[in-house]
C-alpha positions, -999 to +999 in steps of 0.1 A: +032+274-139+002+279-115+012+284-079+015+253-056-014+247-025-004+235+007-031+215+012-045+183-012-079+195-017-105+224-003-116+216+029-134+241+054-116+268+047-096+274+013-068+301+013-059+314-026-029+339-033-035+362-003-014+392-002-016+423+027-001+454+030+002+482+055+002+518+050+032+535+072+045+570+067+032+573+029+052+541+020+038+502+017+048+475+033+040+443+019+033+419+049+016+388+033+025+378-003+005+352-021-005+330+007-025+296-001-035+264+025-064+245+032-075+235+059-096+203+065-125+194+085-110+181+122-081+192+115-055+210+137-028+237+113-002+249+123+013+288+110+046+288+120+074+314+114+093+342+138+080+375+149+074+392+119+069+367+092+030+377+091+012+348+105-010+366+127-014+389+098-027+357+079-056+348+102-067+385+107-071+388+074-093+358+072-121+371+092-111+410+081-098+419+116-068+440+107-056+471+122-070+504+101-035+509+081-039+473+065-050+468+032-061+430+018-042+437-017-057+403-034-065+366-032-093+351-022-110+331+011-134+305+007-153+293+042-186+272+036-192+280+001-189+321+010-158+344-002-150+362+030-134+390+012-163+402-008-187+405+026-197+435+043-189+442+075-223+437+084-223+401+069-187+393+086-199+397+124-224+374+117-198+345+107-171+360+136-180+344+165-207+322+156-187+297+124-153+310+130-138+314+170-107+334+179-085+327+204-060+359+215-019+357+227-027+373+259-064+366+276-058+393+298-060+420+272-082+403+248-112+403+278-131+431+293-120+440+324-155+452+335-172+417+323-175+387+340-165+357+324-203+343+322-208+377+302-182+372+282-190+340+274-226+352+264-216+378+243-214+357+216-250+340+219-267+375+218-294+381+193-301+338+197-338+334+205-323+313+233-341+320+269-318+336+294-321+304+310-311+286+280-282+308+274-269+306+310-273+268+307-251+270+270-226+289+286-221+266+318-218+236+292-191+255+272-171+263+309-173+229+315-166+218+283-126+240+288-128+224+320-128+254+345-133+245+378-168+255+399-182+267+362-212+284+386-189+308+406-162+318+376-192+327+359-196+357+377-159+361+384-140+391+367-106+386+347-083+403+371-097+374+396-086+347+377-046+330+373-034+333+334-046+295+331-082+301+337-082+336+319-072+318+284-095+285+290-126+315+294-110+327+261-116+296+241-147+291+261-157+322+244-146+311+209-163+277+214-198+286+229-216+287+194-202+257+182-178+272+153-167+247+126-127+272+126-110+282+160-084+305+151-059+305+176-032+329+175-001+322+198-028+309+226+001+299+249+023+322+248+017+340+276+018+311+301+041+290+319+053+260+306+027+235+330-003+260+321+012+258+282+009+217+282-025+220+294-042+242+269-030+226+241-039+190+252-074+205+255-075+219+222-066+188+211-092+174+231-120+199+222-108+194+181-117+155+187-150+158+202-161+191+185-148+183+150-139+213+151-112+227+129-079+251+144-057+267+130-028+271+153-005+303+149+029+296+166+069+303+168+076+270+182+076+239+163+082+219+193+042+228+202+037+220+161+050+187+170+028+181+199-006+194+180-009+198+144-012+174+117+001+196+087+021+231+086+032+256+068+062+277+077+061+310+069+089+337+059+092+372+051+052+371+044+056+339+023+051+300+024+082+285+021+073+248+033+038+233+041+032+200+043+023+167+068+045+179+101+057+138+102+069+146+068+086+179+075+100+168+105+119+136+094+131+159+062+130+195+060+131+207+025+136+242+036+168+254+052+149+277+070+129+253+084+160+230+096+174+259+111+141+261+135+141+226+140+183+223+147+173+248+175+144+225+195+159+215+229+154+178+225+161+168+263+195+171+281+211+152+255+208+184+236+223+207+261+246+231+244+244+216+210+213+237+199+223+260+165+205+290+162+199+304+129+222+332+121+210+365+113+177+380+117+140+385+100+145+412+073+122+443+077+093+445+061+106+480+039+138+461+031+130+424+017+160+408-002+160+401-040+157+366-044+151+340-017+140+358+006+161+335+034+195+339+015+216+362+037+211+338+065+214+305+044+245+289+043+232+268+015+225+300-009+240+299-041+245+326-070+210+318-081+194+320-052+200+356-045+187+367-081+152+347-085+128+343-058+116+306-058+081+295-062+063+269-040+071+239-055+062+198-047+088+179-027+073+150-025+033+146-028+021+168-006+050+183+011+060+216-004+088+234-008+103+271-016+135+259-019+157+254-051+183+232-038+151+211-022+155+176-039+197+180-020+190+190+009+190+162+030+226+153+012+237+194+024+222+189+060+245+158+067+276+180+052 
């Protein structure tokens, strides 16, 4: 049986059995095992899984910026008709930037201290025939366009001047200033306070509806999933193991790992003190179960589950599950 894709037809950017490793200490660690999702045009989706699960390993890999002991074992990354894997490095910095934005965790590490945020900004139009006029006037536009305030006098403000706010709307100023049809954004609100948090992601859905532009949204927190993305996949251990429409997913789960993060969303103070937490934690990368990867923390898991590893199968049309007590586990949930 061919492996299931979490998405219902190539779009902008087509994801096919992606796998990574990482080199430590003479061993292997696989980090991303057979990975597939579309992702269509306007589209906002969401990679959701704890720390460790490989998500931000994911969208590295897709525009082949991984750390030097990480090694893209197979698969295959279709963006406009081109297989990113296959291009030179040469050939990649011409789509980083310019077709596909990234958007850091933490502004304030991901921008040059010694740059001003105009500069910064500009980086990305270099080698344009664009007047320095012209390029001054593009990057005021795309200030503007992430809503900083007095665009004229940030421009020549430095990072350590601005709050944590302003630092991460100069960031997807940055990814945004060539017009890219992706924005990657990997955990963009992490480092914020909840107000700050709110704001950034109604303005990326803002930007995604009068851009076009498509995101894909790396997160821990389905709550933000909830607020921003149209379809998801959660991730586990390196694999998929649910994607689908997040109304779908969200009315039924068929993951139990994926009800255990959604059993532990503070839903107002109704909620207060009845939030379940998902026993257990993340298994190490050098030390990944037989099996469903999820078992020693499911209290579903049966005999089976802890000998075969399930494949990604269809729940229901699109929705997709890596789950083989799927099709009950709305009946097991009520239990």
């Amino acid at each position: 049986m061919g492996r299931a894709r979490s998405g219902s037809a190539p779009g902008v950017l087509s994801v096919r059995d992606l796998s990574v490793s990482y080199r430590r200490g003479g061993r292997t660690l696989g980090v991303v095992n057979g990975v597939s999702f579309d992702v269509q045009p306007g589209e906002i989706f969401g990679l959701v899984g704890e720390s460790g699960s490989g998500k931000s390993t994911v969208i590295r890999s897709l525009i082949k910026l991984l750390p030097a002991n990480a090694v893209i074992e197979g698969g295959e990354v279709m963006f406009a008709g081109r297989s990113l894997l296959t291009l030179r490095e040469r050939e990649m910095q011409t789509i980083r930037g310019r077709d596909i934005g990234m958007v850091f965790q933490d502004p304030l590490n991901s921008l040059n201290p010694v740059m001003t945020a105009g500069e910064q900004i500009g980086e990305t139009l270099k080698g344009s025939d664009e007047s320095g006029r012209s390029r001054r006037d593009r990057i005021l536009a795309a200030m503007r366009l992430v809503h900083l305030p007095e665009p004229t006098r940030l421009y020549d403000a430095y990072p350590h001047e601005l709050s944590g706010g302003l630092r991460q709307r100069v960031a997807i100023a940055i990814a945004l200033v060539a017009s890219p049809k992706l924005l990657l954004a990997d955990e963009p609100t992490t480092a914020l306070d909840v107000t700050i948090q709110d704001q950034i992601l109604k303005l990326l859905i803002e930007l995604r509806g009068r851009l076009g532009t498509s995101v894909i949204l790396v997160t821990h927190d389905l709550g933000i999933v909830a607020q921003t993305c149209q379809r998801v996949a959660v991730l586990y251990a390196g694999r998929i193991v649910e994607s689908g429409p997040v109304e779908r997913i969200f009315a039924q789960p068929a993951h139990p790992y994926t009800a255990g993060l959604l059993q532990s969303i503070p839903r107002g103070p109704a909620s207060e003190g009845r939030l379940k937490g998902i026993g257990g934690t993340p298994p190490s990368l050098d030390s990944i179960p037989a099996g469903c990867p999820f078992h020693p923390r499911c209290r579903f898991a049966i005999a089976t589950c802890k000998e075969n590893r399930p494949p990604l199968v269809p729940h229901e049309g699109s929705h997709l599950s890596a789950c083989i007590r799927h099709r009950e586990l709305t009946e097991l949930l009520r239990g």
